[in-house]
N, C-alpha and C positions, 0 to 999 in steps of 0.2 A: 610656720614651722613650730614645732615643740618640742623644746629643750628639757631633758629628763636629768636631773642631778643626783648624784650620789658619793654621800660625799665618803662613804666607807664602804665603797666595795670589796667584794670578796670573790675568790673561786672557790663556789659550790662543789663541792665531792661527796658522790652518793655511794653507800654502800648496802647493798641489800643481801641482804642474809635472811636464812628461814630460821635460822636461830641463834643469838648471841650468850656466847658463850664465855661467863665471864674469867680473867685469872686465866685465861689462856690463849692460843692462837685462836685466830676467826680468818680464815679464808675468803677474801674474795672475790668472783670469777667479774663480773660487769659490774665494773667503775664508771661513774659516769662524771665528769668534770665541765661545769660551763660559767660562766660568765655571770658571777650573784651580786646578792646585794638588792633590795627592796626596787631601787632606782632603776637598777638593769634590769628588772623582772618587768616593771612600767614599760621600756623603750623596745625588750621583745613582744612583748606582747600591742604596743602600739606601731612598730614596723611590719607585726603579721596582718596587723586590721586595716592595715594601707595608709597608716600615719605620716607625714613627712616629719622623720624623726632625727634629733640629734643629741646624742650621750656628753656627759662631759660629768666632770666631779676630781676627785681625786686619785691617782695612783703611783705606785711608783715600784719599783725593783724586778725581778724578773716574774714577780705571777702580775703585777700591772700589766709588764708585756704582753703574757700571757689573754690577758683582758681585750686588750686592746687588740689582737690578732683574732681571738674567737670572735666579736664584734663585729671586723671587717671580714672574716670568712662569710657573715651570716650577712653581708651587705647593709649593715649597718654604718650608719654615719657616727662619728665619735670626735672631739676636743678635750682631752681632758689634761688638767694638770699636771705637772711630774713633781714627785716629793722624794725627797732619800729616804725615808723608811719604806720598809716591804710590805706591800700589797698582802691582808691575812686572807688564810684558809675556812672555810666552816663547813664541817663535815659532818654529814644525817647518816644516820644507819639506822636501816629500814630493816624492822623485826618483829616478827609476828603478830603482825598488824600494826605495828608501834613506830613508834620514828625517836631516838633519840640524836639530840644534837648537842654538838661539840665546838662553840662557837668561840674562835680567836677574838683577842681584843683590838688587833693592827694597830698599825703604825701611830705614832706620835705626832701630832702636827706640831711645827716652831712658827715662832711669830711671823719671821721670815715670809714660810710658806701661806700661811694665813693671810696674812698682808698680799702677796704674790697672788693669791687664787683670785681676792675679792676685785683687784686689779685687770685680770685674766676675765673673769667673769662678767664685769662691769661691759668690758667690748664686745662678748660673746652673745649677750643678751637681748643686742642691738635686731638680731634679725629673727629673733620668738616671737611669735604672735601667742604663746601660753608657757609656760614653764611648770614642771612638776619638782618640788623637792622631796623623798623619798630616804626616811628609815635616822638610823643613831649619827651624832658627829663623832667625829673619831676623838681620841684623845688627845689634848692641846689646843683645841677650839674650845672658845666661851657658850656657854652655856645660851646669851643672845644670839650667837654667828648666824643662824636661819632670820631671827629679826633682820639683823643687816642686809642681810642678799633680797629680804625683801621690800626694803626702802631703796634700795638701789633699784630695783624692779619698778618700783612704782613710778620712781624719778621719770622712769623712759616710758611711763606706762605700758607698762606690760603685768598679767592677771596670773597668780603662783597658785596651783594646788598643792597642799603641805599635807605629807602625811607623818608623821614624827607622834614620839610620845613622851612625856615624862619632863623635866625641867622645859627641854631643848621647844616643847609645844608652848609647855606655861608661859616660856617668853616670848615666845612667837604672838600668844593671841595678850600677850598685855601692850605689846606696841601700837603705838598712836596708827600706823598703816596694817592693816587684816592682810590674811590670804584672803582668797576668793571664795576657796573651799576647804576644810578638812572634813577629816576619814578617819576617827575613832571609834574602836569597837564597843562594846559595853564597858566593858571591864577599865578599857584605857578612859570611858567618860567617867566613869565612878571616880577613877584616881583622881583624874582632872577636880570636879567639885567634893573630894573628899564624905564623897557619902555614897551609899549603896544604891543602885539602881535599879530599879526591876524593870522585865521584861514585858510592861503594861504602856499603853497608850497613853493614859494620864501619867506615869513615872515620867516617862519617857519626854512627852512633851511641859511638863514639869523642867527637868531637866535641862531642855537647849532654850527654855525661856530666862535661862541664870545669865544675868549680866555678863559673866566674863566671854559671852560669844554676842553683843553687841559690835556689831559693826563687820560681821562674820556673812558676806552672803547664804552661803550653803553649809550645813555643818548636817554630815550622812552616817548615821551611824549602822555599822555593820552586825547583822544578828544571825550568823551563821546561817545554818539553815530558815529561822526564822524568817530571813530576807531581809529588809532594812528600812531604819524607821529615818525621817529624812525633814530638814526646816529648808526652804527657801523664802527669805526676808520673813514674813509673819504666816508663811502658808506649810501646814505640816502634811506628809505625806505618807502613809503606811505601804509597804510596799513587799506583795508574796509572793514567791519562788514557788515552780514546781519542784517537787524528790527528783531525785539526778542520784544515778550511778553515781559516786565519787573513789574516784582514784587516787588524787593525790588534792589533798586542798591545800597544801602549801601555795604560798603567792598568790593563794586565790582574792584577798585584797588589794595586791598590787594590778592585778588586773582588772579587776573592778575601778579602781584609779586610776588606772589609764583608759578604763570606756569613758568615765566621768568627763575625765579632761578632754579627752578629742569629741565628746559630745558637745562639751561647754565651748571648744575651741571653733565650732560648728555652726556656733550662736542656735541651737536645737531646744526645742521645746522643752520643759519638767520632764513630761514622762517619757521624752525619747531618753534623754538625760540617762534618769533612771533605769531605764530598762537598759540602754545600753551598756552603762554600767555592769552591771546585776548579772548582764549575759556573759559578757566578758570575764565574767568571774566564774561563775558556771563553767564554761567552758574550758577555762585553767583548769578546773576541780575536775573532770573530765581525762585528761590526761598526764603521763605519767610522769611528763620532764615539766621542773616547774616553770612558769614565764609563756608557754603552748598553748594556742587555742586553735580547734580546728573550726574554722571560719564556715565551711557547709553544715554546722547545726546549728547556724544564729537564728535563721528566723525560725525555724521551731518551738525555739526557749525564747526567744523573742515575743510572740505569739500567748504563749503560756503566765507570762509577769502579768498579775493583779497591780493595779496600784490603786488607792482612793486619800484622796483626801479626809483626814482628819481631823 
């Protein structure tokens, strides 16, 4: 089984409009509301691929509910924690080609709760055979908190996909126990070694050869259409995408993280790895609700992925 965490979930509220119009009302007719958040975009997307999946992280007030009820409408398996603050909103409005978002900060976590989850989690992890941790902590966790959960993981051997950016990774990849794998895009690897990255084979493998991803089995980075340039232990991978209609590329990393991990969780070749990934994300990008993939175009784009070693 693989356990998807999140530790800040949200419900997603789409608003599409053909035109936003500012400094006044804006009408509109299909709202669509679903169960968000990086993590939860992972365990739809690995429950349509035929995952044995289970959600868990944080929620709490009546859009936690909420959470937790869209989940099990959609036959999803779910554990998560309950906290007293409210579960935030993040709301897109889709406009003339554009998407602006309007994302809450949620709830406050206390020691308490913090304490309580690592607890909560420490038993729940017992029956993963992979765990994916997915997106920002909320406010009131330490800046380490994904470190921890991942020493705790290791303790029971069990193997974490981490997709996270910004302090919350930096700590993650300076502790003595790695993820397995992360999932930074360009942009988020530049922040990481503070210097600029280009979109070159030598940059690039430049790059993930930097000490601070020693000890890192996979580190995949994501090049939009590009496709993705990718290290497993000393071996680098170039990896190209056909053009695809794209509809919505929202979450389409999250779903590429979740081909990752149920491919790794598979024990599957590099380039199944790879391309499973890559498709899965495609396939997101594909349709219009985000976290969706329609499973009858896989082996087409399946089919289509280049990979070569580098």
């Amino acid at each position: 089984m693989i356990i998807s965490i999140t530790m800040n979930p949200s419900i997603d509220i789409s608003y599409p409009l053909e035109t936003l119009h500012l400094d006044t009302v804006n009408r509109v007719i299909n709202v669509t509301k679903t169960a968000g958040g990086k993590g939860l975009n992972v365990t739809r997307v690995l429950h349509q691929s035929g995952a044995d999946i289970l959600a868990s992280g944080l929620v709490g007030g009546h859009f936690g509910a909420f959470i937790q009820e869209k989940l099990s409408s959609e036959g999803i398996c779910h554990h998560f924690f309950m906290i007293e603050g409210e579960t935030r909103n993040c709301i897109a409005i889709l406009h003339q080609g554009k998407q602006t978002e309007i994302l809450e900060q949620g709830p406050s976590i206390t020691n308490d709760e913090a304490k309580g989850f690592l607890s909560h989690f420490d038993q729940m992890i017992e029956q993963a055979s992979m765990l994916t941790f997915s997106g920002s902590l909320p406010a009131g966790l330490p800046d380490d908190y994904y470190k921890d959960m991942i020493d705790l993981c290791h303790k029971k051997h069990k193997l974490v996909v981490l997709d996270c950016s910004g302090r919350a990774l930096q700590n993650a990849l300076k502790g003595q126990i790695k993820p397995l794998l992360i999932k930074p895009n360009r942009e988020e690897l530049a922040a990481l070694l503070g210097r600029n990255v280009k979109n070159t084979i030598t940059d690039l493998k430049e790059a993930l050869m930097s000490p601070l991803f020693d000890g890192i089995e996979w580190v995949v980075v994501s090049l939009g259409a590009d496709g993705v340039f990718a290290k497993h232990y000393d071996t680098f991978y170039q990896v190209k995408i056909p053009p695809i209609e794209v509809v919505n590329p929202v979450g389409s990393g999250d779903a590429m993280l979740a081909g990752l991990a149920q491919a790794l969780d598979y024990k599957q070749s590099d380039e199944k790895v790879l391309k499973h990934g890559n498709v899965l994300g495609m396939l997101n990008a594909q349709e219009k609700v985000t976290g969706q993939v329609n499973m009858q175009n896989y082996r087409v784009l399946f089919d289509q992925i280049q990979i070569k070693k580098v």
